[in-house]
C-alpha positions in Angstrom: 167.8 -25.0 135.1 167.7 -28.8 135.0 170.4 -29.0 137.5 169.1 -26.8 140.0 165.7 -28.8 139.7 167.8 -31.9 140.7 169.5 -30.6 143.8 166.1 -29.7 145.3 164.2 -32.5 144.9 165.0 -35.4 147.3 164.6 -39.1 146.3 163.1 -41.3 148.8 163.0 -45.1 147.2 159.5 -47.2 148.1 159.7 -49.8 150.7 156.5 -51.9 149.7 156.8 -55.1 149.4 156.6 -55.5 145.5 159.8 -53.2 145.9 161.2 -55.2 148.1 161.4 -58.6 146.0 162.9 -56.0 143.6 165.7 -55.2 145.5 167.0 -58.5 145.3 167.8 -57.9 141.2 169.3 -54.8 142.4 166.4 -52.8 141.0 164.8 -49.9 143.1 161.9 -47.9 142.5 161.7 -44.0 143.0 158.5 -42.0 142.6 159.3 -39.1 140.1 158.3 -36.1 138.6 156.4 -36.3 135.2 159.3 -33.9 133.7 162.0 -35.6 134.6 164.0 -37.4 132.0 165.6 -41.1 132.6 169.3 -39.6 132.5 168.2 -36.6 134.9 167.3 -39.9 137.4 170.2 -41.9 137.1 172.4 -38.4 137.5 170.7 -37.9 140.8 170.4 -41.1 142.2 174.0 -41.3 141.8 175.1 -37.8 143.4 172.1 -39.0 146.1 173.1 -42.3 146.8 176.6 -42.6 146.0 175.8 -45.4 143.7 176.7 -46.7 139.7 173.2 -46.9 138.3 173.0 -49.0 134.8 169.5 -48.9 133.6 166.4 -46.4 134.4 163.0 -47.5 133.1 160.4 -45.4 133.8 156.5 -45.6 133.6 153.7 -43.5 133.8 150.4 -44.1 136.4 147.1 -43.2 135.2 145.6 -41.4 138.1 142.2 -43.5 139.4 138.7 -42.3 138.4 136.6 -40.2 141.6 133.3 -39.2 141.6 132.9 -36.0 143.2 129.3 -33.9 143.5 128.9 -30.0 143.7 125.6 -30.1 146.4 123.2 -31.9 147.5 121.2 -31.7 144.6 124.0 -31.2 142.1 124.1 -34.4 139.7 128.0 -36.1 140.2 130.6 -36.1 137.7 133.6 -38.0 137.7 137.3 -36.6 137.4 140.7 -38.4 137.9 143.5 -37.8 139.9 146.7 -36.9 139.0 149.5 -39.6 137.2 152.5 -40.6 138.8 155.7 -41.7 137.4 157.9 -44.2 139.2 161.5 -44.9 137.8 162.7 -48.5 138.5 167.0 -48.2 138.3 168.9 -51.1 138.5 172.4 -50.7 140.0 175.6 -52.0 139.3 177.0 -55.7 140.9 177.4 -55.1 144.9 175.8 -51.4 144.9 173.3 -51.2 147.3 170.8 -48.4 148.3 169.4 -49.4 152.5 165.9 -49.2 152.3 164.2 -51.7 154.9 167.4 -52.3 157.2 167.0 -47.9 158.3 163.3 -48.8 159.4 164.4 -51.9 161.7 167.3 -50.5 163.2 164.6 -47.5 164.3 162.2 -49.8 165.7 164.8 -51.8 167.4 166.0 -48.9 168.9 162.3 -47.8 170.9 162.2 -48.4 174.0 160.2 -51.5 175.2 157.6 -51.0 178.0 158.0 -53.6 180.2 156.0 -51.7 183.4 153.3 -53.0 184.9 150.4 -51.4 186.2 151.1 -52.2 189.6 154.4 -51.0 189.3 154.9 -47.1 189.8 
């Protein structure tokens, strides 16, 4: 069952810019589900990616406190939302995974409008 669970989730790595200092220790950083264990990761980042990953660690996000209010008169409670769990895997010497490079070849690749209005 583990297996099939891997095939249909897809890994998308973060492109923030904490990630992005990361990525010059080799060490990318995948949002996750809660179930997943660190050797189910590495096994699909690899298949994914085409990559030699050497080290998964993983942590756990307390979801942030909201306050939320059932009427107008209704006194409001608070309730969190949901944890997330990132997995930060560091690859082996001159593995890569292109992160930021797919985003600037797509914006280099718009058009520029250079019309004027005057121009029709």
């Amino acid at each position: 069952m583990a297996d099939t669970e891997i095939k249909l989730n897809i890994l998308e790595p973060r492109a923030t810019e904490k990630t992005y200092r990361e990525q010059t220790k080799r060490v990318y950083v995948f949002p996750v589900k809660k179930s997943m264990s660190k050797q189910e990761i590495a096994k699909m980042v690899e298949t994914e990616f085409k990559v030699t990953v050497t080290e998964v660690k993983t942590l756990i996000r307390k979801g942030k406190k909201t306050r939320f209010s059932k009427g107008k008169h209704a006194y409001p409670g608070t309730t969190f939302r949901q944890d997330k769990k990132f997995a930060y895997v560091k690859l082996k010497e001159g593995d890569s995974i292109k992160v930021f490079e797919e985003q600037e070849e797509a914006n280099a690749k718009k058009p520029a409008k250079s019309a004027k209005k005057g121009d029709k």
